[in-house]
N, C-alpha and C positions, 0 to 999 in steps of 0.2 A: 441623444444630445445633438442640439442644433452646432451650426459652425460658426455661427454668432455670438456663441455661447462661451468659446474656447479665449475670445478675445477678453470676457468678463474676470472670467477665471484666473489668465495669468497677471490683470490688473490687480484680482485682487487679492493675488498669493502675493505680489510685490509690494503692492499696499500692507499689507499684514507685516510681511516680514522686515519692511521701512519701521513700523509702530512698535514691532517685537526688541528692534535693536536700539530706536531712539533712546530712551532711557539709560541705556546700558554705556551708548556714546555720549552724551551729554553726563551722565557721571565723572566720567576722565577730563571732562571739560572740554570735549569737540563739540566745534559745529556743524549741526547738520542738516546734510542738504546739499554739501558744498563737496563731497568727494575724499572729507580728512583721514577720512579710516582705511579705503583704500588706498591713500596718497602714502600714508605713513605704513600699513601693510606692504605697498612696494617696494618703497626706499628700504625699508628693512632688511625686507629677503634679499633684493636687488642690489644695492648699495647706492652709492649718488649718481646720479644721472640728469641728462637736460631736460628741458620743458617737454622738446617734443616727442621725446624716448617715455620721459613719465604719465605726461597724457594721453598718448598709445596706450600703454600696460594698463592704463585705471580708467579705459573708455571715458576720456573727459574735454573738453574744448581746453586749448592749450591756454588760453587767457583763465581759466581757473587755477595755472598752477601759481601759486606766488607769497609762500610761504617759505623760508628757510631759502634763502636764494643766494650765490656768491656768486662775481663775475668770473666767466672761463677766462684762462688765460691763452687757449685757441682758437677761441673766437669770441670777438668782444660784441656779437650780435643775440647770441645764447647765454645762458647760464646753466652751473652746476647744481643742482639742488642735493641737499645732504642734511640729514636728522640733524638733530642738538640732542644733547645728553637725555633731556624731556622729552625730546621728539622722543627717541628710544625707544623711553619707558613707555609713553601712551603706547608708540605700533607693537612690545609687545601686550599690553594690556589689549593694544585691538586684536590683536593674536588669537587670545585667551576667548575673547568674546565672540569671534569667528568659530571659533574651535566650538563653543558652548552650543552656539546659534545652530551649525551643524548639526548637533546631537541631537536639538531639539527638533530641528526640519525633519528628521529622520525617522523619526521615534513610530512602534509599530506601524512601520512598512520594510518589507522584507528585501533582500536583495533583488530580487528576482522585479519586483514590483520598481524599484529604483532604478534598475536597471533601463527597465520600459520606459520608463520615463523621462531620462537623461537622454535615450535615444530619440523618441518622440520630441522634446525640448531641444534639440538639435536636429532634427528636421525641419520644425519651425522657423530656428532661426536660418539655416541654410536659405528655408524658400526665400523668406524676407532678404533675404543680403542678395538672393541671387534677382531678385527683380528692382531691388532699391540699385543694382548695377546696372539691371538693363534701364532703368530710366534716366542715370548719368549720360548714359552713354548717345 
């Protein structure tokens, strides 16, 4: 395997897995593209929290967030964002779907095999973070 190769690969395990779940999010009536499965996934587990605290947790630029929004009453520069009774139900329906997607990512490969690969997949991204810092800097 070349090392130009590895780059093809995780495009288009991500691609795959964007195609896998599209249908399953546009059923509950999300858009997608935009971050809503994640957005509502967080708020769930999480509870409400501000733009900048939710666009951290769902790797997203913080002008994506701006759904379900109330003004802080500690800072009137922020907001609170928090489910609707809808929200809810979609994040857990997005739940359910994550849970499923899982199963299917999974399916004949062994622990051992997973294992490898969760760790390789975060050596990856280590390198990447570790030099997209050395070029900030």
């Amino acid at each position: 395997m070349k090392h130009e190769d590895i780059k093809n690969i995780l495009f288009k395990i991500e691609l795959s897995r964007r195609n896998f779940l599209r249908p399953y999010f546009i059923e509950i009536g999300l858009t997608v593209g935009q971050g809503q499965p994640r957005i509502l996934r967080e708020l769930y587990l999480s509870g409400p929290m501000n733009q900048r605290e939710l666009a951290d947790a769902c790797f997203l630029d913080v002008t994506t967030m701006s759904r379900t929004i109330e003004s802080n009453p500690e800072c009137r520069r922020s907001f609170i964002i928090s489910l609707t009774d809808n929200g809810r139900k979609k994040a857990e329906d997005v739940i359910d779907i994550f849970a499923m997607a899982d199963e299917v990512f999974c399916e004949n490969i062994s622990e051992e095999e997973l294992e490898s690969f969760c760790k390789t997949a975060q050596k990856i991204e280590n390198n990447i973070i570790c030099k997209a810092s050395q070029k900030t800097e």
